[in-house]
Steps between C-alpha positions, in 0.01 A plus 500: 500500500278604186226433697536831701496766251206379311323483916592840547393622157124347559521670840583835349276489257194336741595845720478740239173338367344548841650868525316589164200337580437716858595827338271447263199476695636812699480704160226730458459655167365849518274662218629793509809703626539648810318812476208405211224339477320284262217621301268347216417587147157659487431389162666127469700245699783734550714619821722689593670699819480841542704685766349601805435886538529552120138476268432188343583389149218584239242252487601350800328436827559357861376157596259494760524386829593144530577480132847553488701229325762331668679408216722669252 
């Protein structure tokens, strides 16, 4: 009888490995919130996001088409 707990234990655990691993690759992290948009530093390796319909930050500019980075 000890042999079916320690069964059902791999099996939970074997279930909830594969149940992290497929929402993982689901997840999409985002750059910016819902309503910004990233920008760039104009005078160094900086970024930011600025919110849409507002001006953007001092010494900041947009990234040109195609640029825009896809990570945070």
């Amino acid at each position: 009888m000890a042999k079916r707990p320690r069964l059902g234990i791999r099996v939970s655990m074997a279930l909830a490995v594969a149940v992290a691993l497929s929402v993982g690759c689901q997840y999409e992290e985002q750059v910016c919130s819902e309503g910004e948009y990233p920008v760039k530093s104009r005078h160094g390796p900086g970024r930011a996001c600025a919110t849409e319909g507002k001006p953007l930050p001092h010494g900041y500019t947009t990234y040109g088409p195609g640029q825009t980075p896809t990570e945070p």
